[in-house]
DOTIMAR-354511 format. One record per residue (C-alpha): x negated, y negated, z. Coordinates in steps of 0.25 Angstrom, whole numbers, padded with zeros to 4 digits, always signed. Layout:
BEGIN
XYZ ...
***
This chain:
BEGIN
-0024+0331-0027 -0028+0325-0012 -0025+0310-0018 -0011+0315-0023 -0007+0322-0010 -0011+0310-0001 -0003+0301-0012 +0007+0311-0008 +0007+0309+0008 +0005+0295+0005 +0017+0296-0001 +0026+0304+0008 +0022+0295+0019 +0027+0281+0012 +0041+0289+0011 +0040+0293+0025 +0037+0279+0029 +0048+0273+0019 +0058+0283+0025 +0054+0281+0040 +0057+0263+0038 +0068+0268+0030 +0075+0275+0042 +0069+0264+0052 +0076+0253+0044 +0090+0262+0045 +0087+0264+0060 +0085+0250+0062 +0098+0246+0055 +0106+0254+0063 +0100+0249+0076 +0095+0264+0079 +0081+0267+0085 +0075+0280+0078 +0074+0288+0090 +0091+0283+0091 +0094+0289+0076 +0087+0302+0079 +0093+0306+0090 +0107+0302+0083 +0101+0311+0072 +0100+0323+0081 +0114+0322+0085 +0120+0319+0073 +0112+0333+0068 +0117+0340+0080 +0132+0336+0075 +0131+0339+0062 +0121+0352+0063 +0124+0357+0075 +0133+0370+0079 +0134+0367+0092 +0142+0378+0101 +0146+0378+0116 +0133+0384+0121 +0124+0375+0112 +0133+0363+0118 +0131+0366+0133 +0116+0370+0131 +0114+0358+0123 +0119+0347+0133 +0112+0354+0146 +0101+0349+0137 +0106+0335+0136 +0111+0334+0149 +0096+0335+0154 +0090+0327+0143 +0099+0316+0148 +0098+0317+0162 +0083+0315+0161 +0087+0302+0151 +0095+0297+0164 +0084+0301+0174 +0074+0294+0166 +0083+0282+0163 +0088+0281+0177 +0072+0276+0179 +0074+0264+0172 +0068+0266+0158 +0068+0252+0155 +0060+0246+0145 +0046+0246+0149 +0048+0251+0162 +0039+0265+0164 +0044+0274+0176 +0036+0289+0180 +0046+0292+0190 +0059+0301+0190 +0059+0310+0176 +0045+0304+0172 +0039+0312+0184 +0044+0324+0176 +0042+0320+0161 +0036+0307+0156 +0047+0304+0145 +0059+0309+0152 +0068+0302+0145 +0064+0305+0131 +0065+0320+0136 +0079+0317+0141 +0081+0312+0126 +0074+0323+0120 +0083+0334+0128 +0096+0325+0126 +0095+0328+0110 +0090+0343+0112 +0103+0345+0120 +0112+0339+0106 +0102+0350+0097 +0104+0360+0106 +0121+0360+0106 +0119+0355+0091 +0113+0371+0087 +0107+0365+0077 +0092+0369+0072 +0092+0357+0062 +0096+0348+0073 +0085+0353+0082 +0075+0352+0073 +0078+0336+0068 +0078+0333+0084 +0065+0339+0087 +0057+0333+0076 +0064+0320+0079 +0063+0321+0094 +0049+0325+0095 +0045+0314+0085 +0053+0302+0091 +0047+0307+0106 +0033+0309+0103 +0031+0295+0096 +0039+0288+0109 +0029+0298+0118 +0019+0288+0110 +0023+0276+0112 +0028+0280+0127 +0015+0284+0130 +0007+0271+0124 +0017+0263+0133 +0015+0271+0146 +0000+0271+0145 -0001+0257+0143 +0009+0253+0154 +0004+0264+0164 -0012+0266+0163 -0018+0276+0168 -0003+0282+0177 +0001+0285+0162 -0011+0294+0160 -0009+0300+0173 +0007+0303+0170 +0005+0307+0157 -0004+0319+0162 +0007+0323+0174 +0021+0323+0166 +0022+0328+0152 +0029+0319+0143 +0041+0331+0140 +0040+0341+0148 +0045+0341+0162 +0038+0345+0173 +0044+0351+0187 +0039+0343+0197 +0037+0325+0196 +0023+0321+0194 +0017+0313+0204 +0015+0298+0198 +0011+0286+0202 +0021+0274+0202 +0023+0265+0191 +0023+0251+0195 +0036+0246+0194 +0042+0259+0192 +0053+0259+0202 +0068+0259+0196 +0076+0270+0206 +0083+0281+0196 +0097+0274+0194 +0107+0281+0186 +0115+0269+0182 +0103+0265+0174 +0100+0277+0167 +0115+0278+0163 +0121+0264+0162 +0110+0255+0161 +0096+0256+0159 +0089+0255+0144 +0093+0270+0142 +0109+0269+0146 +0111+0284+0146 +0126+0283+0147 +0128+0281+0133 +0118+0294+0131 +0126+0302+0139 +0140+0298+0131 +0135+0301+0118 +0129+0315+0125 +0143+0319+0131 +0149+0313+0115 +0139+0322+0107 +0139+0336+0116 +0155+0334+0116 +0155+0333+0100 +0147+0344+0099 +0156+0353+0108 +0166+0347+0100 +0158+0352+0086 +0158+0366+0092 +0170+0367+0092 +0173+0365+0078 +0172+0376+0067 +0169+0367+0055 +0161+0356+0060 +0158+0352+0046 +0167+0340+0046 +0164+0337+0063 +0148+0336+0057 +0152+0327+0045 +0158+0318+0055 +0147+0317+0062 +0141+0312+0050 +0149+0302+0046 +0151+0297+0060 +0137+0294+0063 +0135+0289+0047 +0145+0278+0051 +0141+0275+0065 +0125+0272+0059 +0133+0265+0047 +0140+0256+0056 +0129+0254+0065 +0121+0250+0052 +0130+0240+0047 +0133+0234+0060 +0119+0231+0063 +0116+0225+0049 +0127+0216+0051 +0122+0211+0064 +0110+0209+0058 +0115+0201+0047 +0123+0192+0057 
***
């Protein structure tokens, strides 16, 4: 009986692993990080699921509108690829801008009414952000030492606190805030963020007003179906060039 249900699991887990390579593969053909196609999957939900009024809409992007004003204070620090900065947000929250991400998406659920919805992005959500926590964390520690240890004691990973803690400066930690490069030009342009923000809070105002939103939801469908069908084919040809 034990040697069945561990052939069992045994079992289960090979599908899982076949079905996990098998969506990696798909992502990898459309050019799409996993973290990119699940946060498309959220808003994709929120369009088709959601029964978004007035109130829901307004409530919904005051969230947003925080969660991307601390993308743009975070960015605004440089972010760059292997730079480390404790200044600015990361005096108030260590991962600034995953929270910034995290509150961006909650805003959509929010306006979306959708429990279904709310569900997916949560249990995607905290599974993407607690393994990049890991890895984040394994790259800090070896980059900082001992500071690392010392930060990681003072500022909570999500949960901001009211007053800046009181750090020591990182060496070569000394990129000014600039706006310019949060928004037009740093590794994390925010400006195309904020576009497709304004483009999905002024569909779903616009899905509110509809009585039957069956054929508005299908369209929805259908229209990122062909957009992750043209990207698909696009890149398969590049390859083969």
């Amino acid at each position: 009986m034990i040697l069945a249900g561990n052939e069992n699991a045994a079992r289960t887990h090979r599908r899982l692993d076949q079905i996990v390579e098998t969506l990696r593969a798909v992502l990898r053909s459309l050019r799409l990080s996993p973290r990119a196609a699940s946060q498309l999957a959220i808003v994709t939900l929120a369009f088709v699921l959601g029964q978004p009024d007035s109130r829901s809409i307004m409530l919904g992007a005051g969230i947003a509108f925080v969660g991307e004003g601390l993308r743009i204070w975070s960015a605004g620090f440089g972010y760059r690829r292997g730079q480390i900065s404790l200044r600015g947000p990361y005096r108030f929250v260590r991962y600034p801008y995953f929270l910034g991400t995290i509150l961006l998406l909650a805003g959509v659920v929010v306006a979306s009414r959708s429990l279904v919805t709310a569900l997916f992005a949560a249990l995607v959500l905290t599974w993407f952000y607690q393994r990049a926590v890991r890895r984040d964390e394994g790259r800090l520690a070896e980059a900082l030492g001992p500071l690392y240890s010392m930060y990681k004691a003072r500022v909570s990973a999500f949960m901001p606190q009211l007053l800046p803690a009181q750090l020591p400066a990182v060496p070569g930690d000394t990129q000014p805030f600039s706006l310019r490069l949060a928004v037009l030009r740093g590794r994390k342009r925010e400006l195309d963020v904020i576009i497709a923000m304004a483009a999905t809070f002024g569909l779903l105002f616009a899905t509110s007003t509809l009585a039957d939103k069956r054929l508005w939801q299908g369209g929805v469908v259908l229209f990122v179906g062909l957009v992750m069908g043209f990207r698909f084919i696009y890149y398969r040809r590049s390859r083969a060039a």
